[in-house]
C-alpha positions as CSV (number, residue, x, y, z in Angstrom):
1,X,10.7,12.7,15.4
2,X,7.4,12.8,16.9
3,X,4.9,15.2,17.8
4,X,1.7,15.3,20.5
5,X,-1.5,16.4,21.3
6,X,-3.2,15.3,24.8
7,X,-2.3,11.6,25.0
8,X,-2.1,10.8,21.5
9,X,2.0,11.2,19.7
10,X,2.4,11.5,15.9
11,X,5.4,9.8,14.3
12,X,7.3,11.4,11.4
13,X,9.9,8.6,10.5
14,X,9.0,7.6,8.0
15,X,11.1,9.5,5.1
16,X,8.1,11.0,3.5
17,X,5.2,13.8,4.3
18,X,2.6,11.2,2.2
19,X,4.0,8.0,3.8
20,X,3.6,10.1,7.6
21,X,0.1,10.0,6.7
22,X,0.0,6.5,5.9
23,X,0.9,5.8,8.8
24,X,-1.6,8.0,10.7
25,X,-3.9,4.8,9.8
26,X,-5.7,3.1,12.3
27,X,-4.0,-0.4,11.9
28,X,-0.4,1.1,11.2
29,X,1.2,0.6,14.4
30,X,-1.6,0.3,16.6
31,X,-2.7,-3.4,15.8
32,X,-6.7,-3.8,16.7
33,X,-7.1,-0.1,16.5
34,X,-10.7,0.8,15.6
35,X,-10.6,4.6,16.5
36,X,-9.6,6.7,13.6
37,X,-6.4,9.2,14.8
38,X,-7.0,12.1,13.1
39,X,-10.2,13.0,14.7
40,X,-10.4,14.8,17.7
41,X,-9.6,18.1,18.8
42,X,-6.3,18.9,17.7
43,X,-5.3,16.1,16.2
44,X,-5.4,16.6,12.7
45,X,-3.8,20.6,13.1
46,X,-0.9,18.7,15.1
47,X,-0.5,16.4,12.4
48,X,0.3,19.3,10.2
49,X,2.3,21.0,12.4
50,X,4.4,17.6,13.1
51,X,5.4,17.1,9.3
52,X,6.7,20.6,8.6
53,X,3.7,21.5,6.1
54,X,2.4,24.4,8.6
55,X,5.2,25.8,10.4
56,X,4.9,26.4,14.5
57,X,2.3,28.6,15.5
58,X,0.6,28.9,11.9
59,X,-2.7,29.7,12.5
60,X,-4.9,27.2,11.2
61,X,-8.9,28.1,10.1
62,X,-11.7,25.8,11.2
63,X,-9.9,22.4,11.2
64,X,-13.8,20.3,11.3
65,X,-14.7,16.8,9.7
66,X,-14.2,17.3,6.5
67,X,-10.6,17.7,7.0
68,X,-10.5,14.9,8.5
69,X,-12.8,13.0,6.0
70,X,-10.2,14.8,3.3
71,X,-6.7,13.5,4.9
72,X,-8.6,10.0,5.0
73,X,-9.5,9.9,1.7
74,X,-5.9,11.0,0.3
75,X,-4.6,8.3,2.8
76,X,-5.9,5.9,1.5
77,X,-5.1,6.7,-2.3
78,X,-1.6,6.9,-1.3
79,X,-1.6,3.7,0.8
80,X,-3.2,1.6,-2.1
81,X,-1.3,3.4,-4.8
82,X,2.1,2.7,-2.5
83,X,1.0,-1.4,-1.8
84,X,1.1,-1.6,-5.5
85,X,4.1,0.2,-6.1
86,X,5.6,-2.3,-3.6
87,X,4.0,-5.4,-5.0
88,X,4.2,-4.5,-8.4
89,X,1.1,-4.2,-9.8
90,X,-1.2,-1.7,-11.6
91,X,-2.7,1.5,-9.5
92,X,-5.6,1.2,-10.1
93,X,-8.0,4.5,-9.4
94,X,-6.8,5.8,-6.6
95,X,-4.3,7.2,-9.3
96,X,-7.4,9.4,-10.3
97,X,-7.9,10.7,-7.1
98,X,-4.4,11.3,-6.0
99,X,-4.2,13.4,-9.5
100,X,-7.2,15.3,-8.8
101,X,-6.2,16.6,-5.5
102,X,-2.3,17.2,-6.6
103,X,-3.8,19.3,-9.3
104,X,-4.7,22.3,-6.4
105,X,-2.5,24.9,-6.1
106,X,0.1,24.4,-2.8
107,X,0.2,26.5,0.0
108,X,2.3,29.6,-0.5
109,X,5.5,30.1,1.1
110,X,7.5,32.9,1.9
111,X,10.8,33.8,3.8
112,X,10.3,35.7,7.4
113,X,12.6,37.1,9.9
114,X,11.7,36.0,13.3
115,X,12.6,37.8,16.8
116,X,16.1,36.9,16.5
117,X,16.6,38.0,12.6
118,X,17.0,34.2,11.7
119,X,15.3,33.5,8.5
120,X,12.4,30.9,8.6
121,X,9.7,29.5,6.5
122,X,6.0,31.0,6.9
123,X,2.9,30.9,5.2
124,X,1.3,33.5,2.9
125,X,-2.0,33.1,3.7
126,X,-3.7,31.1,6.3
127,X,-4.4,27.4,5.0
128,X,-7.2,26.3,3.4
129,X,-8.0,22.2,3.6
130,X,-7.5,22.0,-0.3
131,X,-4.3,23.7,-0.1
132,X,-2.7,21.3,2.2
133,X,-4.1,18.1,0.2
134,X,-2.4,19.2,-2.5
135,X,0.9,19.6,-0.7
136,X,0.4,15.9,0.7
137,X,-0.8,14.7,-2.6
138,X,2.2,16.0,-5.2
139,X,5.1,14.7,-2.6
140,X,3.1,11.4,-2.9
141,X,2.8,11.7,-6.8
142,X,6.5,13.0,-6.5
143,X,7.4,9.8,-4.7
144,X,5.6,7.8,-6.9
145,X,7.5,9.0,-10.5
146,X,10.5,9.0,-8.9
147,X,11.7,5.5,-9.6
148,X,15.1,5.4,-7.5
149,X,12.4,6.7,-4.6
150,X,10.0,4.3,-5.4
151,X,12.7,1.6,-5.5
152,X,13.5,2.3,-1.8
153,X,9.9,2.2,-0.2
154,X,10.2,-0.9,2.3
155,X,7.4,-2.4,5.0
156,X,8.6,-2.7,8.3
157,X,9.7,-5.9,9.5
158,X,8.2,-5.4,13.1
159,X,5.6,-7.4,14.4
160,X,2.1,-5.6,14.7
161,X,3.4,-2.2,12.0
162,X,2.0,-2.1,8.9
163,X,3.9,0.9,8.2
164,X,6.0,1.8,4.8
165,X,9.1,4.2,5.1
166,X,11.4,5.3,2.6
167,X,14.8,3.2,3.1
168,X,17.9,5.6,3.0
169,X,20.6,3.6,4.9
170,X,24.1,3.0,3.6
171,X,23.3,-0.5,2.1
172,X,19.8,-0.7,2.2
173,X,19.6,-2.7,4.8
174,X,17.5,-1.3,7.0
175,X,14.4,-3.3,8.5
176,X,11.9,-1.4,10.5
177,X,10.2,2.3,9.9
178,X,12.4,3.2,13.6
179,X,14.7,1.4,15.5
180,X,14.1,3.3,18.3
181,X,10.4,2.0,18.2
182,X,9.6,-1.4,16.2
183,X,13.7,-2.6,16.5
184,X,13.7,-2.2,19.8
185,X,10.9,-4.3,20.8
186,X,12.5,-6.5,18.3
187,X,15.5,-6.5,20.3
188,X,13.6,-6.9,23.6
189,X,11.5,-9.6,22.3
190,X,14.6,-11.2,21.0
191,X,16.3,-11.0,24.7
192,X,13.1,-12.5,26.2
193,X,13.0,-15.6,23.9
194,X,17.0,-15.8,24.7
195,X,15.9,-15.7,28.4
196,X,13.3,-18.0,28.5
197,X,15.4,-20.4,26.6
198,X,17.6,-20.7,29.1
């Protein structure tokens, strides 16, 4: 699933809201990437939009820097908290971090009819910057406590992702955070090397 602003497409594949962040890092898929992606105009309130947390035309306040500076921060809690969940070793404090902000209080939801009649999910109140961190941070403390979860998170197997997805396939076999995306240029880089052998 992906979402866009201008020329810049978000990627939600990867089984979890705090691993879609991850992966909004510069270096996830986008190897020598210097820029970070969620500044900009838009980019940030598309992210939002992309991962379900603010439904489809939510209004969203003043989405300025410190947003930004806010979703970095948690990202990179949940990106050092989820190498050491994957490597086995202790969190270190980033756990303090990732607890402070999952202690805020969640956006509330609520149940809406829209033109059709057709239940669907809205907000309560316009969203406020903490408010969303905390959503982000307690699926990534969920994710993190939840030891049949935690026992699934993989690293993609493509060349130039650094991403981690959440591995549901029958067998867990799967290698890359999308086959559409890093398996096939696994595929096409595997034809080429076929070809050029030949």
């Amino acid at each position: 699933m992906a979402a866009g602003t201008g020329s810049y497409e978000w990627r939600f594949d990867s089984g979890r809201v705090c691993l879609d962040l991850v992966a909004t890092a510069p270096q996830a898929d986008r190897a020598g990437a210097a820029w970070e992606p969620l500044a900009g105009p838009g980019r940030l309130s598309c992210w939002l939009t992309g991962t379900g947390l603010v439904p489809a035309g939510t209004r969203i306040g003043a989405v300025d820097d410190s947003w930004v500076t806010g979703f970095v921060e948690l990202r990179e809690c949940v990106a050092q908290l989820v190498g050491a969940a994957l490597e086995g070793r202790p969190a270190g404090p980033a756990l303090e971090t990732l607890n402070a902000l999952a202690e805020g209080p969640p956006p509330g939801i609520r149940a809406v009819r829209d033109g059709d009649g057709t239940l669907v999910r809205a907000l309560s109140a316009a969203p406020g910057r903490g408010a969303l961190l905390a959503a982000v941070a307690r699926d990534a403390v969920d994710l993190l406590t939840d030891p049949v979860a935690r026992s699934r998170l993989r690293r993609c197997e493509g060349d130039s992702c650094a991403r981690v997805y959440l591995d549901t396939s029958r067998g867990r076999r799967r290698r890359w955070c999308s086959s559409e995306v890093c398996g096939n240029r696994e595929r096409v880089a595997r034809h080429r090397r076929k070809a050029a052998a030949h």
